[in-house]
C-alpha angles and dihedrals in degrees: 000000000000100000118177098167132012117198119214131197114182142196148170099281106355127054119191116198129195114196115200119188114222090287094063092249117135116248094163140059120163143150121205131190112230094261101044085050109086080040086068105048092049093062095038117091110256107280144168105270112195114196129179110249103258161109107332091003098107086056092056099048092058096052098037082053092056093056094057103266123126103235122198117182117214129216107244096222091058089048102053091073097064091054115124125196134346111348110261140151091263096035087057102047083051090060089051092057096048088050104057095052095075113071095206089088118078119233118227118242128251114246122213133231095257089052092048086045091048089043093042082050082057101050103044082054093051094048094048091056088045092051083041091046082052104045084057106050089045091051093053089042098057090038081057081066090056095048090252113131118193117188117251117273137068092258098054088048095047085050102053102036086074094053093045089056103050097046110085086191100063095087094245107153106234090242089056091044088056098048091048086046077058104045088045093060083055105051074047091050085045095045086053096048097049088044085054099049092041085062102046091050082049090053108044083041088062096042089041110086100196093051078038093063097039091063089067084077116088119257088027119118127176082267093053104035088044088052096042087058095047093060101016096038111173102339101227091124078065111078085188140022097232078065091059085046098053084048098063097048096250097113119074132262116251127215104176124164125190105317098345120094125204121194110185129173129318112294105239090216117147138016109002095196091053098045088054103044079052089056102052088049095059084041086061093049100039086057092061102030087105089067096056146062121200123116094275099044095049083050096053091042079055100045087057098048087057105032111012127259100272090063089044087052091062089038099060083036090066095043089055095055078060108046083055088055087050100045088049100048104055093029090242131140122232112271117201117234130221103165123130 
């Protein structure tokens, strides 16, 4: 078979491939079971494999790229319009395909096992703070139905469920006092847990030279630079930085129409973790940009006397998504400018 392109959707247990020559006619239609797929490939002639960015994707590209095959990865949200009939597995692979075939669309990076460890590392971090931000309000809910108020906030509720336990005159039934002895062990277990991966992520970002190098830019710290290369990694798929930038959500949306042209507000697009952790970093340095003087600092002085320091905030957001482009992709630290 003359196979140019070979569409892939994937899925936990069952994999359905479409194969198109170089005509976009199909010339392939199979379905594999997980374990017969890598089989397959080996014995298949180096191709293009297309695959939808997903869950698990990232795993089978690498392993697909060891074998010989050139492997692009699709955004989802520019597949779905090429997709014909009822949805189905096949319908969908042969989406994949089609859509591989235009190079207008841009093809998503794969990421390595050291970026998928540093982002996991992330996650897990990020979900442990949400279970602890919900232990808490629920706490202090269900404390509102006994008549005990406690302030907003995880420390002031760290701080008072000591002292109600250990007061017999509060009113608190003794079935209620053992459940929040127990809800207190585990704030204390998830206050553990957070402390430990921050550390980890601390760690691995002062041994790491490339997440090394990224904390020399203003606003990043070892959390942000360590999550910025795990999504961004080393920013070559990205010809400019304004292109790192748009993936991440932090440039505006346009809605231009003949000559006129419509800027509205920043996209959104793209990681929404790491869009916000950006944002706090420009907030930080926005806050103290009146005690400096270096080049950045006088243009962000200058940016909040015009449009506020919210929108300066987004602004220098979006500059230091570029600066890290820049920073990764010529293996530079940032230098600070005083120049005039």
């Amino acid at each position: 078979m003359n196979i140019s392109v070979i569409g892939m959707d994937i899925a936990k247990h069952v994999f359905h491939l479409i194969g198109l020559d170089k005509n976009g006619k199909p010339v392939l239609k199979k379905k594999l079971r997980r374990k017969q797929l890598l089989a397959y490939f080996a014995n298949l002639s180096p191709c293009k494999v297309s695959l939808e960015s997903c869950a698990t994707s990232h795993y089978w590209a690498r392993e697909l790229t060891k074998l010989g095959h050139q492997v692009t990865l699709l955004p989802a949200q520019h597949v779905k319009p090429y997709v014909r009939g009822n949805k189905n597995d096949y319908n969908d692979a042969l989406a994949i395909a089609e859509a591989s075939r235009f190079a207008n669309i841009r093809p998503v990076a794969i990421k390595t096992v050291e970026q998928q460890s540093i982002q996991a590392l992330h996650r897990l971090r990020r979900s442990a703070i949400g279970d602890r931000t919900a232990l808490c309000n629920q706490v202090r809910g269900l404390l509102c139905e006994f008549g005990i108020i406690i302030n907003k906030g995880i420390s002031s509720v760290r701080k008072a469920l000591p002292s109600l336990l250990e007061d017999a005159e509060n009113g608190l039934h003794y079935l209620y006092r053992e459940a929040l002895d127990l809800k207190y062990t585990q704030l204390t277990q998830l206050d553990e847990l957070i402390d430990k991966l921050t550390c980890m992520i601390q760690e691995d970002a002062k041994q790491h030279k490339e997440i090394k190098r990224l904390q020399s830019i203003p606003g990043f710290g070892p959390i942000v630079a360590s999550t910025y290369y795990s999504i961004i990694g080393n920013g070559r798929h990205f010809a400019h930085g304004r292109d790192a930038s748009a993936s991440l959500g932090l440039v505006p949306k346009q809605h231009s129409s003949g000559d006129k042209n419509v800027l509205l507000g920043i996209s959104k697009r793209g990681d929404k973790y790491l869009r916000s952790l950006l944002i706090h970093g420009a907030r930080s340095v926005v806050k103290h940009a009146h005690k400096k003087e270096d080049a950045l600092n006088r243009w962000v002085q200058r940016l909040i006397e015009r449009r506020g320091k919210n929108k300066a905030t987004v602004a220098l957001a979006n500059k230091l998504a570029r600066i890290a482009w820049a920073v990764t992709t010529r293996g530079q630290a940032y230098q600070v400018n005083y120049g005039h």
